[in-house]
N, C-alpha and C positions, 0 to 999 in steps of 0.2 A: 504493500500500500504506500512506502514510503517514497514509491516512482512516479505513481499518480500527477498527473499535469492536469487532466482534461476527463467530465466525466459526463455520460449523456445517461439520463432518465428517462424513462418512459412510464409518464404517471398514468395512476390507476387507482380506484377508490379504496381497494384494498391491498394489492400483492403491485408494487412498484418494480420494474428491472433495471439493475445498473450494470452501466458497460464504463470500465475506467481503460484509459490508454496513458505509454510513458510522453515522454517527450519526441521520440522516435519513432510513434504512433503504432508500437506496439500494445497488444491486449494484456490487461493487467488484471482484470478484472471482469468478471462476468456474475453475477447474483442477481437472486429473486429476495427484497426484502420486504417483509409489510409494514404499512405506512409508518406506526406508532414506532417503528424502529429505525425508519432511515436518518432522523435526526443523529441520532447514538453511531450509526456508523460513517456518514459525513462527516462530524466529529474527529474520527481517527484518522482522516486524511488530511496529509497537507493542505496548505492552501492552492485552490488548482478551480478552474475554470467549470463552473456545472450547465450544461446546455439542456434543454426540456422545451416541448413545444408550447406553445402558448395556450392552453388547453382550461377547462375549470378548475381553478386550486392554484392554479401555476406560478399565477401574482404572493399566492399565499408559500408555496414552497420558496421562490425567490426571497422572499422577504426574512424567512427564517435561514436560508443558506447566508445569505449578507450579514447577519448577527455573528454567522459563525468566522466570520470572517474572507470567505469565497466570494469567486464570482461569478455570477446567476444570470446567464442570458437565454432569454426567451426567442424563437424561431416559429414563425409562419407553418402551420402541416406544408401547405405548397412546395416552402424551400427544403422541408430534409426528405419530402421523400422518392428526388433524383437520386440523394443518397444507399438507401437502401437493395441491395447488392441485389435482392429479386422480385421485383415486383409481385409475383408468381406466390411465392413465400413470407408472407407476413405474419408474423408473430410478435410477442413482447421484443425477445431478446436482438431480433433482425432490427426492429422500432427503434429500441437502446441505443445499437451499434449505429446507426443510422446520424441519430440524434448526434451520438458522439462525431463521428466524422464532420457531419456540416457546422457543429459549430466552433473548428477549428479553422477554416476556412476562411483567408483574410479580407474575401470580397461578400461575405456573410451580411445579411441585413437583422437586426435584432429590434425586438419590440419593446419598449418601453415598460416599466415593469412599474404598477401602479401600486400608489400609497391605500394604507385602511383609509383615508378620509375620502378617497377619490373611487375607492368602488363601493363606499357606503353611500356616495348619492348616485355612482351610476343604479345604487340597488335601487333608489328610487325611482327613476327612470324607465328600470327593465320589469317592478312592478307594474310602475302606469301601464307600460305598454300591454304587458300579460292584463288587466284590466277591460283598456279596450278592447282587445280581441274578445273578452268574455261577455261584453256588452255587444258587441257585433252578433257574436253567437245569438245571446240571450233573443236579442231583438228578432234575428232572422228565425227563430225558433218560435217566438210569437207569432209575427206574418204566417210561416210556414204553416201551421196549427191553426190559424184564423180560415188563412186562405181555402183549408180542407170545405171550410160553413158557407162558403162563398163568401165571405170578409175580407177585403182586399183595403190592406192601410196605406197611407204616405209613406214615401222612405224615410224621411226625416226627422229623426231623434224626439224633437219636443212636437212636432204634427202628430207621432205616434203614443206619446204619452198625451195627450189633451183627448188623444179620439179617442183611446181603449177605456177607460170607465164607461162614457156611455156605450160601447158595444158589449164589453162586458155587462151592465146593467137589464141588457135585452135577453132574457129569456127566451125568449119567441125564437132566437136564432141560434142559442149556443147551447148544448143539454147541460146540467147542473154540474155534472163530473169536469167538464169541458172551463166551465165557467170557475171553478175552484182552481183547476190546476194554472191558468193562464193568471187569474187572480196572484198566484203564489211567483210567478215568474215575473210578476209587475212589480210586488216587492223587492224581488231580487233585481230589478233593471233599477228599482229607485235607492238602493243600499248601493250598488256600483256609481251611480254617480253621483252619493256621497264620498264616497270612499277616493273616486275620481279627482273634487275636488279639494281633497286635502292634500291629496299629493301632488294639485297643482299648483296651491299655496307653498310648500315645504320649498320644490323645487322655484318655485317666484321669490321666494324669500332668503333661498341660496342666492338667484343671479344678482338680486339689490343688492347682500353684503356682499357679494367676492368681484374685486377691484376690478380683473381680465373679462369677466362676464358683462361688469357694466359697459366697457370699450368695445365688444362684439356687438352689445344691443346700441351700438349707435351706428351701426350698419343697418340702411333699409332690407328689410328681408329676414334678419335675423332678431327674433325673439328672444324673451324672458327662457324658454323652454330649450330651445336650440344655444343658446350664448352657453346655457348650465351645462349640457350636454357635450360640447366643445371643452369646456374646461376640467369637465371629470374625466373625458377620453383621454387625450391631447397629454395633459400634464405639461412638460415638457416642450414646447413648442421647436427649440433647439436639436431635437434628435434629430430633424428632418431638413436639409441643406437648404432647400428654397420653398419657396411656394407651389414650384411646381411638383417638387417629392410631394409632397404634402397631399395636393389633387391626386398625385397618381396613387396614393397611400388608400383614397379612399373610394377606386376605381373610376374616377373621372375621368377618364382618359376613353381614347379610345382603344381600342385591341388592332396588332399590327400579324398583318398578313403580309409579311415581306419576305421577295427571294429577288434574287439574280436581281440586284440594282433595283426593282421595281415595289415602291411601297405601296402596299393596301390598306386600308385603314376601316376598320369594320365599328361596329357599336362595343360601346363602354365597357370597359373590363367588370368593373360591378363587384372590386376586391376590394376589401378593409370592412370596416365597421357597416354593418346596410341599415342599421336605423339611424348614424348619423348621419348617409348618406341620404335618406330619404327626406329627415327635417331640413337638410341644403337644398334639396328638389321642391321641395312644398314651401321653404322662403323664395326660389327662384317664382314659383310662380307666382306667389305675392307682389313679388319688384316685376314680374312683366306686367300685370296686371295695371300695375300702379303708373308704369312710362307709357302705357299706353291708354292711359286717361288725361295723361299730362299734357297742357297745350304746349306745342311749340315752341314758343316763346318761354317757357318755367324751365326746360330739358339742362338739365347739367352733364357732363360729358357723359357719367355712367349711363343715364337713362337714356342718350340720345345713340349713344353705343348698342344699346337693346334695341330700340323700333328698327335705327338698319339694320341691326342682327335679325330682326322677325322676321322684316321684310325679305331679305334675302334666303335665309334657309330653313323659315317654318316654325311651328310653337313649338314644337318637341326637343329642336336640336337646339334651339335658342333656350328652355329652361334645366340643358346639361351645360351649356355653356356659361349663365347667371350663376349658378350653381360652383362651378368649375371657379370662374374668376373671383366667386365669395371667399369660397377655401381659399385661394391666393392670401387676399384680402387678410382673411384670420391669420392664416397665418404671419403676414407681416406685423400685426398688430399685436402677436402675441409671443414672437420672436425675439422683436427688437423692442413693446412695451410699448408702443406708442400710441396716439389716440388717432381717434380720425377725425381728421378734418374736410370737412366737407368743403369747405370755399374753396380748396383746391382744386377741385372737382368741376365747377363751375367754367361756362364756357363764354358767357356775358359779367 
């Protein structure tokens, strides 16, 4: 153990495998340990390099290898598993050794390894969202169940809450069994958006105190919701060279089909985070919305940037593109700390 440089994990809820190699990228090491023990034998190893993929727990295993003094980088599944010697063959210990190889590798990319305060409010976050889907459900599960009686409702959230008491109230159309159980789903639709709104309070009440979220929400297009969101991701805005790492980090970009001299450029990669990539799509179309109510005469350069971007290649690739240049945007703001200033912006 006392050769150990470099060790790759391949986590698991219970039975963890570790692959250690020397400096000569010899195998030193191969075991299956369970979780409550790998602390105790990381421990016994010099200090040396622990690679593991970015996966649930991993922020948490990183953070306890750094106490120990090690150092803990996280890796993309995409980028280790060129590594792994058979595609054919996948198991724990193939995973390990995999893990180990790639992240010795000096053109290696590593993820950001996030603090407790920053995945306690993404927990925020990744509940809300787990919320809404449950209220989508809920709701389509109403309609759906209505629909059988011939009751056919609005789509729309509060249209559908103002109609169903009195269709619920009609007898005449729904049988008693019918009329209880939809009764009970109405509670349950009205407890989620309680429940909705409090953690849209917590998370509002994040982005007012934390300094870097108030500088994102003075970007049009970006929210109370989205600025919080940016700031529990992100951390570090530093790990990423430019603006444009940054866009490609969160699949804005587009996907290259290139050979022989000749580039293709197909649709967006659609890699990194996709619910933050989605709150930069739903601000995008916020700010299209918004320069394309604006008279002529108000346009500052970003907005006037948009209507030609519309006009020329459509609402779809014009709100990856708002999108794209937001990220820029963040990231400059959040790199170098600065504010924005809009008069700059300004083209009269």
């Amino acid at each position: 153990m006392d050769k150990i440089t470099a060790v790759g994990l391949d986590l698991a809820k219970q039975i963890i495998q570790v692959h250690g190699i020397d400096a000569a990228g010899h195998v030193v090491l191969r075991k299956a340990v369970r979780g409550e023990r790998l602390l105790a034998l990381l421990a016994q190893f010099p200090l040396c390099v622990v690679g593991m993929e970015a996966c649930s727990g991993a922020h948490h295993w990183a953070r306890q290898f750094k106490q120990l003094g090690h150092e803990p980088r996280l890796m993309a599944a995409e980028f280790v598993r060129p590594f792994r010697k058979s595609l054919a063959a996948k198991n724990d210990a193939n995973d390990a050794e995999a893990i180990c190889t790639a992240v010795v590798q000096p053109n290696m990319r590593f993820v950001s390894i996030k603090s407790v305060e920053q995945q306690a409010l993404l927990s925020l976050h990744r509940i809300r969202q787990g919320l809404i889907e449950e209220r989508t459900a809920t709701i389509n599960r109403l309609r759906g169940v209505l629909a059988e009686f011939g009751v056919v409702l609005p789509q729309s959230v509060p249209a559908l809450q103002r109609a169903l008491p009195t269709v619920l109230a009609d007898a005449e159309r729904l049988p008693a069994v019918v009329q209880r159980s939809l009764q009970l789903l109405l509670e349950h639709l009205r407890e989620l958006e309680l429940r909705l709104a409090e953690f849209d309070r917590q998370i509002a009440q994040h982005a007012k105190s934390s300094a870097p979220a108030q500088r994102l929400a003075a970007l049009p297009g970006i929210g109370p919701l989205t600025a919080s969101a940016v700031v529990a991701t992100v951390g570090n805005a530093q790990d990423y060279r430019n603006g444009r790492q940054f866009a490609a980090w969160l699949g804005l970009v587009p996907r290259q089909y290139s050979s022989g001299g000749k580039c293709k450029l197909g649709p967006i990669t659609r890699r990194g985070d996709a619910y933050l990539r989605a709150l930069l799509v739903q601000g995008a179309r916020s700010t299209l919305q918004a320069a394309l109510r604006r008279a002529p005469a108000r346009h500052d350069r970003l907005s006037a940037w948009i209507v030609q971007l519309a006009q020329r290649v459509g609402y779809h690739k014009t709100l990856v593109a708002i999108a794209n240049k937001h990220a820029r945007i963040i990231w400059a703001l959040l790199a170098r700390e600065q504010t924005l200033d809009l008069a700059r912006t300004t083209t009269h």
